[in-house]
C-alpha positions as CSV (number, residue, x, y, z in Angstrom):
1,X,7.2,15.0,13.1
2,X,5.6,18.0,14.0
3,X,2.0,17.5,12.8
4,X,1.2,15.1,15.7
5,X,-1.0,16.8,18.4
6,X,0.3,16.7,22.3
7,X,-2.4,15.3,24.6
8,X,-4.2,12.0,25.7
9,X,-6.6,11.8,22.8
10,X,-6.2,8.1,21.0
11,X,-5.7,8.5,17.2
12,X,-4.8,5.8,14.2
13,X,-1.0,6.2,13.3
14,X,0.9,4.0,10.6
15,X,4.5,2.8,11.4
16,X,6.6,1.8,8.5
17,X,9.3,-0.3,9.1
18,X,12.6,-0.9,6.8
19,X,13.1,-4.3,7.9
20,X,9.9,-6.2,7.9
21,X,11.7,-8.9,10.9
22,X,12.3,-5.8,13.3
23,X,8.3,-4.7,12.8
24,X,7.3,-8.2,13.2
25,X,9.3,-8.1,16.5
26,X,8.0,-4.7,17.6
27,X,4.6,-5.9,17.6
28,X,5.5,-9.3,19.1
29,X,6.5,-7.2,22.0
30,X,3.8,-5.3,22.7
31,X,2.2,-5.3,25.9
32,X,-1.6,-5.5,26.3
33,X,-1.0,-3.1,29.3
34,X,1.4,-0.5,26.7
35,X,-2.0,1.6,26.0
36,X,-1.0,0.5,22.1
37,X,-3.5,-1.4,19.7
38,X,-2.5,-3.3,17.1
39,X,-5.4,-2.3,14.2
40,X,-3.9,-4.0,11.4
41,X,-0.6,-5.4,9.5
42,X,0.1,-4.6,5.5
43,X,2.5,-6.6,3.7
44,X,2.7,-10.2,2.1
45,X,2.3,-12.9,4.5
46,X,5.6,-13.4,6.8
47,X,6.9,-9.7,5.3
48,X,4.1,-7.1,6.7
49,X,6.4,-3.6,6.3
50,X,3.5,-1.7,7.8
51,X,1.6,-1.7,11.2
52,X,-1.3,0.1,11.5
53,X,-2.0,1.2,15.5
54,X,-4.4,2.9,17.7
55,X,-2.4,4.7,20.6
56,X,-2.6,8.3,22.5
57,X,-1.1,10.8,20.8
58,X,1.7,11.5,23.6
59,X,2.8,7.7,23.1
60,X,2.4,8.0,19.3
61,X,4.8,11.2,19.8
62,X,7.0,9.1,22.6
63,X,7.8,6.4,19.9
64,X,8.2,8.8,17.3
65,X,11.2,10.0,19.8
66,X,12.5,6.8,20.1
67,X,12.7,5.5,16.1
68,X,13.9,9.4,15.4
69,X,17.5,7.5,16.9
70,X,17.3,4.2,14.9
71,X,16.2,5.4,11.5
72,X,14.8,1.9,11.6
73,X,10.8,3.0,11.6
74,X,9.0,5.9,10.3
75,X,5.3,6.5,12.3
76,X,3.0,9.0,11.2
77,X,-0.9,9.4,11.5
78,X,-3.1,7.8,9.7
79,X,-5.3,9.9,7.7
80,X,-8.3,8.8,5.3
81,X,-7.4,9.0,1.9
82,X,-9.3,11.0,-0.8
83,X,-9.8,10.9,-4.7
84,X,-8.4,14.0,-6.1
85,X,-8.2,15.6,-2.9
86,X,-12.3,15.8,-2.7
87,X,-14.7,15.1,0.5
């Protein structure tokens, strides 16, 4: 994913996950010391599919690396949405 930006700036990113067990273990195993914030969860109850985080972008881009090999997550940054393409 090639839109992500190198640095140490923190940014929102969404990660998708095909199996909603393997994202609810992802986030089970995150370290308060990992520099990654859990923001938010989306999905029913028990089957959230989609984590919303606050990380740097060089870790956002580090996990990005990782998933690329598992095909099991998809992140990608989280960008306000708009009606119709407007301000």
């Amino acid at each position: 994913m090639s839109s992500m930006s190198s640095g140490k700036a923190t940014g929102r990113y969404i990660v998708r996950a095909v199996d909603p067990a393997r994202l609810s273990e992802f986030v089970q195993n995150l370290r308060p010391d990992s520099g990654i914030e859990l923001l938010d969860l989306i999905g029913p109850p028990g089957a959230q599919h989609t984590a919303v985080l606050a990380m740097a972008s060089d870790t956002a881009k580090a996990l990005e690396l990782h998933f690329s090999t598992s095909n099991q997550f998809t992140i990608e940054p989280d960008r306000p949405l708009s009606l119709f393409g407007g301000a």
